[in-house]
N, C-alpha and C positions, 0 to 999 in steps of 0.2 A: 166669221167677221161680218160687221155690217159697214155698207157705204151710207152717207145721207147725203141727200141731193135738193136744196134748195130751188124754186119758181116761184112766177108769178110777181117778180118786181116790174119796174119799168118809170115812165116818165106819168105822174099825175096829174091835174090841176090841182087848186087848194078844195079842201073840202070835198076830195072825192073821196072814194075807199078803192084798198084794193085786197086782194085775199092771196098770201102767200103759203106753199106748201113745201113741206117739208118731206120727201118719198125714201123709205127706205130698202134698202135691197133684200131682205130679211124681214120675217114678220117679225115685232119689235114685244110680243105680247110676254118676255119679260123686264121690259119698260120701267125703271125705279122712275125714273126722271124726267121729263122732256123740258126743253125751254128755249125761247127765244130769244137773242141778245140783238143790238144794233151798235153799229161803230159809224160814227161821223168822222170827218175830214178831221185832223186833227185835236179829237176828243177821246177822252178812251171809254171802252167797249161798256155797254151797257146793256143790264139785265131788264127787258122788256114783258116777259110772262113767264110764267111756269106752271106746267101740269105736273103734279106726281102721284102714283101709283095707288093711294089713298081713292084719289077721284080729284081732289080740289086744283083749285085751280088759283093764280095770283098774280095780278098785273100791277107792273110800277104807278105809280103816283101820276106820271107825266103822261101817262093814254088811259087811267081808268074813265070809265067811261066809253071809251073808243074803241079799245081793241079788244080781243077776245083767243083765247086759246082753246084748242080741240084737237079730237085725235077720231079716226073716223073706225068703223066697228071692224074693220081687217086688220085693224092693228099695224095696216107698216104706210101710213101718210099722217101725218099731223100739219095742222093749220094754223093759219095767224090772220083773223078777218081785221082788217085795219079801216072806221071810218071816219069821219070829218079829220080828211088828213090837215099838214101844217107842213110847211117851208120846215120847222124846226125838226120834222120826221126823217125830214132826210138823211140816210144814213146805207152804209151794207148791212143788210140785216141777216144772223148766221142762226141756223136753228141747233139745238144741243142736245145730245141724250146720255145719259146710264145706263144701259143694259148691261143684265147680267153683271153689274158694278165694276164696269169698263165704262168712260168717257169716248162720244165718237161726236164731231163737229163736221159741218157743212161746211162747202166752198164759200159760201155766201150769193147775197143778192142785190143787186141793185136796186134801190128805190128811190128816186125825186122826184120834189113836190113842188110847181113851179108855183110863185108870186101870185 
């Protein structure tokens, strides 16, 4: 079984960046999946990137440009480079995987973007 353990949120200003990682307990190098979603205060959850096992990669509408997904060459962290943040960023953000075609989700993260 693997755990995921999301990092790396915290308190921003506008238009900073910041780089969240995603660490897995297990090397992940049969990986279908990986993705990052975020959840706002009373909005529902949403799908912020994907990597799948192809190589490609594919970020929502609302941070292309901004944000960026990756997965590092050990195969068990994946990343979320987030830059020219926005108040609107704010959110938990949970990172997602497939392996071995079982779903496993992170605790999630804190991230706010202040005014």
């Amino acid at each position: 079984q693997v755990q995921l353990m999301e990092s790396g949120g915290g308190l921003v200003q506008f238009g900073g960046s910041l780089r969240l990682s995603c660490a897995a307990s297990k090397s992940i190098y049969n990986t279908y999946t990986v993705a990052w979603y975020r959840q706002a205060p009373a909005k529902e959850r949403e799908l912020v990137a994907t990597w799948t096992h192809t190589g490609s990669t594919n970020v929502a509408d609302s941070v292309k440009g901004r944000f960026t997904i990756s997965r590092d060459n050990a195969e068990r962290t994946v990343y979320l480079q987030m830059n020219s943040l926005k108040p609107e960023d704010t959110a938990v953000y949970y990172c997602y995987a497939k392996i071995g075609f079982k779903d496993y989700w992170g605790q999630g993260t804190q991230v706010t973007v202040s005014s």
